[in-house]
Biotite code that builds the C-alpha atoms (Angstrom):
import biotite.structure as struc

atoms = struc.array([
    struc.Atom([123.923, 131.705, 44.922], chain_id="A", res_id=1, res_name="UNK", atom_name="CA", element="C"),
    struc.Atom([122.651, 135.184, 45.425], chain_id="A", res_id=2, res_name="UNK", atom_name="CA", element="C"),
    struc.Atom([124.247, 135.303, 48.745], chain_id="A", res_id=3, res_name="UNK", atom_name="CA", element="C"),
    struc.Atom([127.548, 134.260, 47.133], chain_id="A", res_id=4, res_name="UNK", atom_name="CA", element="C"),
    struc.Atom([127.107, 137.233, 44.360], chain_id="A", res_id=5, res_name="UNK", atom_name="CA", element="C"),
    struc.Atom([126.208, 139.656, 47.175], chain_id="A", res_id=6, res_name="UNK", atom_name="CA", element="C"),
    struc.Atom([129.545, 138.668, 48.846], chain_id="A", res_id=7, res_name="UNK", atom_name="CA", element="C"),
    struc.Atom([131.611, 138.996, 45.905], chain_id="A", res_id=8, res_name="UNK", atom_name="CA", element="C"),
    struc.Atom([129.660, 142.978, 45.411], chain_id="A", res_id=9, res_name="UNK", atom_name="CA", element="C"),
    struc.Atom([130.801, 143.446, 48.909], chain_id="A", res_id=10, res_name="UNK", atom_name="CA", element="C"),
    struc.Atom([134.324, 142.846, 48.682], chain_id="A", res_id=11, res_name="UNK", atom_name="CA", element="C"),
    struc.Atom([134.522, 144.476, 45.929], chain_id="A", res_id=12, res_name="UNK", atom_name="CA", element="C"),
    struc.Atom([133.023, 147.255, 47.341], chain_id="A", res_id=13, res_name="UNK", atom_name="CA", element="C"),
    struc.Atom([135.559, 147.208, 50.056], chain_id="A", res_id=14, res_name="UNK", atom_name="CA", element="C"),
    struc.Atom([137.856, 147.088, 47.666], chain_id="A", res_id=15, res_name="UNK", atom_name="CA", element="C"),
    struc.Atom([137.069, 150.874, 46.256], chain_id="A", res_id=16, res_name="UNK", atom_name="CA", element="C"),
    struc.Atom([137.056, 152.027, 49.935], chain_id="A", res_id=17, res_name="UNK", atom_name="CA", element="C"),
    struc.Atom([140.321, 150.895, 50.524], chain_id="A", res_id=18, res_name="UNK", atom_name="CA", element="C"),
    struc.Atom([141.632, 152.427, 47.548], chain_id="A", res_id=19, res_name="UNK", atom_name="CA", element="C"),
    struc.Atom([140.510, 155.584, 48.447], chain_id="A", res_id=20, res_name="UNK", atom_name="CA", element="C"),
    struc.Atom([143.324, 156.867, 50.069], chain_id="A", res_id=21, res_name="UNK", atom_name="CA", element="C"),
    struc.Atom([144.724, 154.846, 52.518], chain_id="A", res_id=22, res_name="UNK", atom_name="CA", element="C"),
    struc.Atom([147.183, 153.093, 50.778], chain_id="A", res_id=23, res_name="UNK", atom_name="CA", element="C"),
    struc.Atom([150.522, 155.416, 51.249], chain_id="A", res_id=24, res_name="UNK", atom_name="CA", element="C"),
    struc.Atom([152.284, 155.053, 48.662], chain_id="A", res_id=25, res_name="UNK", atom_name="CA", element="C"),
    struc.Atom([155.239, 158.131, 48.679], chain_id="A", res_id=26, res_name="UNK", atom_name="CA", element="C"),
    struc.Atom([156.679, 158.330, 52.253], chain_id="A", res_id=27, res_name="UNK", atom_name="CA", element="C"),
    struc.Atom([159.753, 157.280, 54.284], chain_id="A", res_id=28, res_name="UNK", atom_name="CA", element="C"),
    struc.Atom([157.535, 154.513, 55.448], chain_id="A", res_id=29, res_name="UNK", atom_name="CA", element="C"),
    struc.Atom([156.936, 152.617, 52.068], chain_id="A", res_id=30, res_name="UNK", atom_name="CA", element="C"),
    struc.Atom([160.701, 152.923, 51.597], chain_id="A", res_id=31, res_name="UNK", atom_name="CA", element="C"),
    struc.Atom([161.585, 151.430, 55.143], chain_id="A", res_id=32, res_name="UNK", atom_name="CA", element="C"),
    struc.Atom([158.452, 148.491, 55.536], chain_id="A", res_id=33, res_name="UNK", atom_name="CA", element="C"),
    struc.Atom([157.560, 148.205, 51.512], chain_id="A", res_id=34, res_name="UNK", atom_name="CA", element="C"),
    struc.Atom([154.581, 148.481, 49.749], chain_id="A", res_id=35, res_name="UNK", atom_name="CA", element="C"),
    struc.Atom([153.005, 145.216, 50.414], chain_id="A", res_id=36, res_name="UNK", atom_name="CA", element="C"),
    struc.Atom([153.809, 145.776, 54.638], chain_id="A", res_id=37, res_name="UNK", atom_name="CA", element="C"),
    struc.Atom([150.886, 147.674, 54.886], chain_id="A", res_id=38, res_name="UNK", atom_name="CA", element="C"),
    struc.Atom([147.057, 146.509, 56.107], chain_id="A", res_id=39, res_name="UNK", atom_name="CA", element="C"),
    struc.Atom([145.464, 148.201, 53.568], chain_id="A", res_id=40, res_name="UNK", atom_name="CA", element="C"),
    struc.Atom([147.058, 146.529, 50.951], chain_id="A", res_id=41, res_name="UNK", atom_name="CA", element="C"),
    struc.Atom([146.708, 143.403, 52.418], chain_id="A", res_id=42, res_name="UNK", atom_name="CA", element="C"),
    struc.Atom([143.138, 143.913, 52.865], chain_id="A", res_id=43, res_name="UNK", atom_name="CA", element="C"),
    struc.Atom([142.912, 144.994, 49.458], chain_id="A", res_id=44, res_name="UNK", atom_name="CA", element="C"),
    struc.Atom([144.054, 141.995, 47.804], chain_id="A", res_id=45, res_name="UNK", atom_name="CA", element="C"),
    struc.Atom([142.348, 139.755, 50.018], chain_id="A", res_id=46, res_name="UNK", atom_name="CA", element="C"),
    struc.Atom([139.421, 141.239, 49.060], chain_id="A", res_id=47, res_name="UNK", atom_name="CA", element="C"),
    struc.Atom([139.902, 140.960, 45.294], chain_id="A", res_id=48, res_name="UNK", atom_name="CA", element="C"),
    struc.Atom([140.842, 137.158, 46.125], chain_id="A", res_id=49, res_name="UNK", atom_name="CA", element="C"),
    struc.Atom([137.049, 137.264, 47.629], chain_id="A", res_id=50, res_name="UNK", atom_name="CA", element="C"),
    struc.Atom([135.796, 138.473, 44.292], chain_id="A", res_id=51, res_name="UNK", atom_name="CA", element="C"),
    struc.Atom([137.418, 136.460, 42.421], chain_id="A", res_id=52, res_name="UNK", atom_name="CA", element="C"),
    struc.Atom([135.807, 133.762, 44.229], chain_id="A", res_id=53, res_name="UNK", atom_name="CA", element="C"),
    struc.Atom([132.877, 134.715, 44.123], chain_id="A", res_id=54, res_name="UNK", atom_name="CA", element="C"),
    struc.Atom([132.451, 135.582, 40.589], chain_id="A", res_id=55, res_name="UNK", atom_name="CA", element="C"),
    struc.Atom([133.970, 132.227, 39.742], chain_id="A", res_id=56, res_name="UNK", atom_name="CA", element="C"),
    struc.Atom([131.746, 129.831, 41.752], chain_id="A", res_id=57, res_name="UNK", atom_name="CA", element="C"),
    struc.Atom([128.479, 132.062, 41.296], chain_id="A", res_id=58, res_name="UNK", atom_name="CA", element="C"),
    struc.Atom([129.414, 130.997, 37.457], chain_id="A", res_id=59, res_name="UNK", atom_name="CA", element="C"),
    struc.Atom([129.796, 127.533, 38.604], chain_id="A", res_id=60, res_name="UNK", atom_name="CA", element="C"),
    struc.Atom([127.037, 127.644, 40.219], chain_id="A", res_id=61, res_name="UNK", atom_name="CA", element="C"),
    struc.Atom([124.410, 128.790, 37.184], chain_id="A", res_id=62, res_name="UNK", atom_name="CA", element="C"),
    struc.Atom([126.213, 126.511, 35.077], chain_id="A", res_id=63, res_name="UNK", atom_name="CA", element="C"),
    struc.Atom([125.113, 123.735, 37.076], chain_id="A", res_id=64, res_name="UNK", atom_name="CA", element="C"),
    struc.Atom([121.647, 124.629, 37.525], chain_id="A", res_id=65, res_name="UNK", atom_name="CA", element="C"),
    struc.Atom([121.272, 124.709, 33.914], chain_id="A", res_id=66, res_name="UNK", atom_name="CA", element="C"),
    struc.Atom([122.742, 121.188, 33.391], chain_id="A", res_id=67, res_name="UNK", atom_name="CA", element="C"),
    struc.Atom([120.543, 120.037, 36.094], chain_id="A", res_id=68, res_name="UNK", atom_name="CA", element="C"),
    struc.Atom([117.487, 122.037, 34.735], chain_id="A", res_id=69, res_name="UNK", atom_name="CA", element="C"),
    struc.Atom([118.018, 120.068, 31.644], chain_id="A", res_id=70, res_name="UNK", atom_name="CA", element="C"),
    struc.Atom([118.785, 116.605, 32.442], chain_id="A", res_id=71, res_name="UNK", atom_name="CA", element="C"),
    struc.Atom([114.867, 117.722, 34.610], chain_id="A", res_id=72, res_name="UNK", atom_name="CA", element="C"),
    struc.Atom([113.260, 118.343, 31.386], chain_id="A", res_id=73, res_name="UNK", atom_name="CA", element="C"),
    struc.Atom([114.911, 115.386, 29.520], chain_id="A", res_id=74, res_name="UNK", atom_name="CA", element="C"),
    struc.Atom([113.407, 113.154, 32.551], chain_id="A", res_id=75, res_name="UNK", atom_name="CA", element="C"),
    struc.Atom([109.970, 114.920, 32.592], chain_id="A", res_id=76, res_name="UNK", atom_name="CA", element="C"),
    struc.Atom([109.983, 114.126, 28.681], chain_id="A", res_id=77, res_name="UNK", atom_name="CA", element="C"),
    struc.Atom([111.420, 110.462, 28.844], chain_id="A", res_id=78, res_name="UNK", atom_name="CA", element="C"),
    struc.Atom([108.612, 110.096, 31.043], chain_id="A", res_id=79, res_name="UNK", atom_name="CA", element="C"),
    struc.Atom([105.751, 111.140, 29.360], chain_id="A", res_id=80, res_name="UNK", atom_name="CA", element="C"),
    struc.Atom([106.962, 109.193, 26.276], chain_id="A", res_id=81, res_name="UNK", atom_name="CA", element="C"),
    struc.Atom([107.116, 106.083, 28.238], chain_id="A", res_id=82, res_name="UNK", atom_name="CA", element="C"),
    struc.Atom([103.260, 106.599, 29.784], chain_id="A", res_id=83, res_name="UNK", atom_name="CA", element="C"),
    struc.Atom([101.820, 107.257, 26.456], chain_id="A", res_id=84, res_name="UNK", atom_name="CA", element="C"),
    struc.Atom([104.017, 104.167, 24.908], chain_id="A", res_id=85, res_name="UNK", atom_name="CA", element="C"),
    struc.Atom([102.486, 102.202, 27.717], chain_id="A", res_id=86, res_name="UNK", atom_name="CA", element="C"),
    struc.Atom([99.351, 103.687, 27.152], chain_id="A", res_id=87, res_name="UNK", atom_name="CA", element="C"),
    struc.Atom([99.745, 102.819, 23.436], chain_id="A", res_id=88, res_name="UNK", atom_name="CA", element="C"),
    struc.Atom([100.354, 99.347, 24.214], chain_id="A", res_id=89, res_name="UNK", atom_name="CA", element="C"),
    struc.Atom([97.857, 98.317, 26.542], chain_id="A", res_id=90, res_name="UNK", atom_name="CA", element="C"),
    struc.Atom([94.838, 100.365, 23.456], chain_id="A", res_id=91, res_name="UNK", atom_name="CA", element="C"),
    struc.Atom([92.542, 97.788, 22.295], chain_id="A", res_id=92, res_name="UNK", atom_name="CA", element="C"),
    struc.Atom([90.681, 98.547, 19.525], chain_id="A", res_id=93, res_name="UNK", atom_name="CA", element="C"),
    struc.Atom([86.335, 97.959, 19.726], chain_id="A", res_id=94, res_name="UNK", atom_name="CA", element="C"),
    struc.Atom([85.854, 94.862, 17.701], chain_id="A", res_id=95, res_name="UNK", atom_name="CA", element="C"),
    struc.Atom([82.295, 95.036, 15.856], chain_id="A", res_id=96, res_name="UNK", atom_name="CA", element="C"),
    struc.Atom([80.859, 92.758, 18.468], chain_id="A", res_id=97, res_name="UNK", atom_name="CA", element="C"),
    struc.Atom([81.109, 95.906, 21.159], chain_id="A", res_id=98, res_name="UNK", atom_name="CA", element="C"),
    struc.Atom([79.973, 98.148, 19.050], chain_id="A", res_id=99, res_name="UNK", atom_name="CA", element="C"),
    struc.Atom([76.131, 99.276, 18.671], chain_id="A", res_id=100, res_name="UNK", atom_name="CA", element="C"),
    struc.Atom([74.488, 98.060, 15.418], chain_id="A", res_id=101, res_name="UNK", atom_name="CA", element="C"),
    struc.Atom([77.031, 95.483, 14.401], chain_id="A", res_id=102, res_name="UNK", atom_name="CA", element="C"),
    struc.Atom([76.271, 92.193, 14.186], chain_id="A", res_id=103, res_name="UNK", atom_name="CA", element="C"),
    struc.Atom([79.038, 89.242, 15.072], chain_id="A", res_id=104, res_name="UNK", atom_name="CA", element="C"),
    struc.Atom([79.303, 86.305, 12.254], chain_id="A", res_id=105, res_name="UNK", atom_name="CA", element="C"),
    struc.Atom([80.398, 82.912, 13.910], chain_id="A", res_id=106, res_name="UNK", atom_name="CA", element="C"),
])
C-alpha cells in the first residue's frame, strides 16, 4: 500500500517535470503532427493515468483493511463472549456440604 502511494507521488511528480517546458505548444510542428503527436504529452497523460491509479486503489486498499480490521475485532469479541458463556455454563456453585463449617442434613 505504501509502495502503491509512493508510485502514484512519483508519477505525479513526473508529471510537473514534464510540464515544465517541454511540451511545444506554438510552432509549425504542433500545426503539422498535432498536439497529442508529441512524447511528452503522451508521457504526461500516461502518467496522470498512473495517479489516478494509484490514488484509487491505495483508497481501495485502506478501505479494505478497515472492513477486515473490523470483522477482526467482531471475531476477537464473539470469542471471548463464547469462552466466558462456556465458562458460565460449566460454574457450579459450593453446596454447604464443601464448604467449611456447614453441616449436611440427610
Amino acid at each position: 500500500m505504501i509502495a502503491l502511494a509512493l508510485f502514484a507521488n512519483m508519477s505525479f511528480l513526473s508529471m510537473w517535470w514534464l510540464a515544465d517546458g517541454s511540451i511545444v505548444t506554438d510552432t509549425e510542428y504542433v500545426q503539422q503532427t498535432g498536439f497529442y503527436g508529441q512524447f511528452a504529452v503522451l508521457m504526461f497523460i500516461t502518467n496522470a493515468w498512473y495517479v489516478l491509479f494509484g490514488i484509487v486503489y491505495t483508497g481501495v486498499f485502506l478501505f479494505r483493511k478497515k472492513v477486515m480490521d473490523e470483522e477482526s475485532e467482531k471475531e476477537e469479541r464473539r470469542e471471548k463472549l463464547q469462552k466466558e458463556y462456556e465458562q458460565d455454563a460449566t460454574y457450579q456453585a459450593p453446596t454447604a456440604s464443601t464448604e467449611p463449617g456447614w453441616v449436611t442434613v440427610e
